[in-house]
C-alpha positions as CSV (number, residue, x, y, z in Angstrom):
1,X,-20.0,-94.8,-104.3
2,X,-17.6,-97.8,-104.1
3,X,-16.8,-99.4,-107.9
4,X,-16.2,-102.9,-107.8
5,X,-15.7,-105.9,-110.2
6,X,-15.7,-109.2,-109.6
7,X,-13.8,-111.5,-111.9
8,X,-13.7,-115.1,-109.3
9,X,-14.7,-115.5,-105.6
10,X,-11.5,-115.2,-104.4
11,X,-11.1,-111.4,-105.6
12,X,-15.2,-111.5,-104.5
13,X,-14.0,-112.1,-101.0
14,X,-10.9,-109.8,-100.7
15,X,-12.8,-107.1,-102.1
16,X,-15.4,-108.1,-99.0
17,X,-13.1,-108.1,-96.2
18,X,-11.6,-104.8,-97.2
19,X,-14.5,-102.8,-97.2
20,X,-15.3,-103.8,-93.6
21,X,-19.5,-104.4,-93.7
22,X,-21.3,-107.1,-91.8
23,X,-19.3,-109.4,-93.6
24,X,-20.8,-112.5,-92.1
25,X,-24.4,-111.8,-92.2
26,X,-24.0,-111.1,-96.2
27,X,-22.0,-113.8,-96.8
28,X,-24.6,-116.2,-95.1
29,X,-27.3,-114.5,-97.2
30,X,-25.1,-115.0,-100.2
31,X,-24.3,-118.4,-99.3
32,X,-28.3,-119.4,-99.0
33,X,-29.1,-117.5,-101.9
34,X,-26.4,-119.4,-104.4
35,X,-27.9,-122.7,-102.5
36,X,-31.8,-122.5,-103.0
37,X,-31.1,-121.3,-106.6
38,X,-28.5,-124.8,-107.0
39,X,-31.6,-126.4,-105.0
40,X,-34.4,-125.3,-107.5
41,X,-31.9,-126.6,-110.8
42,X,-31.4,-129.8,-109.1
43,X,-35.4,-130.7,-108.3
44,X,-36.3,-129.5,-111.7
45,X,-33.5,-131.9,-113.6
46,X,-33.4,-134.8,-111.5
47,X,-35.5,-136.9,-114.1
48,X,-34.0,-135.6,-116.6
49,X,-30.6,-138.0,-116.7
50,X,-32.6,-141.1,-116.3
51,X,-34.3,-141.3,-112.9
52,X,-37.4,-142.6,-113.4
53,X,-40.4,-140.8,-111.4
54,X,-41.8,-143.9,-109.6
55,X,-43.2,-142.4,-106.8
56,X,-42.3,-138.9,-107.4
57,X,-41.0,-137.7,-104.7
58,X,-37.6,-137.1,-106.2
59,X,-37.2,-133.4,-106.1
60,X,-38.8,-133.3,-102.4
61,X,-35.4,-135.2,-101.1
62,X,-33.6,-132.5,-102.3
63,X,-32.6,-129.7,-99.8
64,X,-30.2,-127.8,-98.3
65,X,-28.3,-127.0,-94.9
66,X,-28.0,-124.2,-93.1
67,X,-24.2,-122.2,-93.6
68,X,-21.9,-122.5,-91.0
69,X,-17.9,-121.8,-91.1
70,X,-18.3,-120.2,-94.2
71,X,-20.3,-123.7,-96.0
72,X,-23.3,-124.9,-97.3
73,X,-24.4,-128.3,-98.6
74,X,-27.2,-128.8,-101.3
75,X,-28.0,-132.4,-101.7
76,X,-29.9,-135.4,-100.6
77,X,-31.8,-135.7,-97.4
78,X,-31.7,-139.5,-96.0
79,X,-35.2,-140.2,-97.5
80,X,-33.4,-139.9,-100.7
81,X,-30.6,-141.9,-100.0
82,X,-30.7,-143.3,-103.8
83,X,-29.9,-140.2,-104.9
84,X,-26.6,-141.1,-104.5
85,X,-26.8,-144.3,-106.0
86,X,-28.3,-142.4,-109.1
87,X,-24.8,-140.2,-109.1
88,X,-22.3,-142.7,-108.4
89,X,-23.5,-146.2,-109.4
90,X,-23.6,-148.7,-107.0
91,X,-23.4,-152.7,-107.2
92,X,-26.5,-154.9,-107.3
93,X,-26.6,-158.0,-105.3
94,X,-29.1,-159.6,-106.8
95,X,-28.6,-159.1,-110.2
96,X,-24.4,-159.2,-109.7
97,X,-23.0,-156.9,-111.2
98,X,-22.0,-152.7,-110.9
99,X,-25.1,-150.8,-112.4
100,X,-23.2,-147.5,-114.0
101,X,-23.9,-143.9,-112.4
102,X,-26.6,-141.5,-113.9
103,X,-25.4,-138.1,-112.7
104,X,-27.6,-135.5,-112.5
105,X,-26.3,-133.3,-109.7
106,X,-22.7,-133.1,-111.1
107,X,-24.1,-131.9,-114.5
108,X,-26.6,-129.6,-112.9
109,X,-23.9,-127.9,-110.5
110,X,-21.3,-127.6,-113.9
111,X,-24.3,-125.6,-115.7
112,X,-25.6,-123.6,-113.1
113,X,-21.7,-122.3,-111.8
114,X,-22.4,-119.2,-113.4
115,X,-25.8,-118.3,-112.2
116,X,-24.6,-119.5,-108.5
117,X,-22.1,-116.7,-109.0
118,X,-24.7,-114.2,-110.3
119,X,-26.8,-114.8,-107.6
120,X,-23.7,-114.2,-104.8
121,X,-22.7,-111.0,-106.7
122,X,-26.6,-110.2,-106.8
123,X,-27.3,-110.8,-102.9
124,X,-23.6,-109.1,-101.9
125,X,-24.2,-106.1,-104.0
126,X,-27.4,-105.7,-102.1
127,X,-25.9,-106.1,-98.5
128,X,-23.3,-104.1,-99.5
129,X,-25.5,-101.0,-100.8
130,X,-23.7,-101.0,-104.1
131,X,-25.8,-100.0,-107.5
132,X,-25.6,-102.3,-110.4
């Protein structure tokens, strides 16, 4: 049995490439795993930094990509395009002046780092055949 431990992603991925597995099939199913868990935080707290649910459909705008050259992107689709208003602030015409940003996905990604993590360790332990 191989004995690992993983103290950053950095060490995560050297450790990786030397033991020579399917490397990129893990790391895709590590990649998507980390993603739908930061998916599933970010519907389930997007009202709860001041979005108000007008029509609901909030969390439904929320998704993720598919990986490719070792990345992944969780965030809104363009249905959701004020999303990104909510996070960054944006100006309003009509009313002139800057309405301030109401993040949510920042905050959401800083708590959730560590369960991302888990849930790469988790998935790579598992394509790797190691015991916990």
């Amino acid at each position: 049995m191989v004995e690992v431990e993983f103290e950053g992603i950095d060490e995560l991925i050297e450790e990786l490439e030397a033991i020579d597995a399917d490397l990129p099939k893990i790391k895709k199913e590590a990649l998507k795993a980390g993603a739908d868990l930061f998916k599933d935080r970010l519907r389930e707290s997007v009202y709860s930094y001041g979005l108000q649910p007008h029509s609901g459909n909030a969390p439904e705008y929320i998704d993720r990509s598919y990986p490719k050259n070792d990345e992944i992107y969780v965030g809104n689709t363009p249905d959701g395009f004020y999303l990104y208003f909510q996070e960054m602030g944006f100006y309003n015409v009509r009313a002139r002046r800057f309405i301030p940003p109401k993040p949510f996905m920042s905050i959401t990604f800083e708590r959730s780092t560590d369960e991302i993590m888990d849930e790469y360790v988790r998935v790579l332990r598992k394509g790797l055949r190691m015991n916990e």
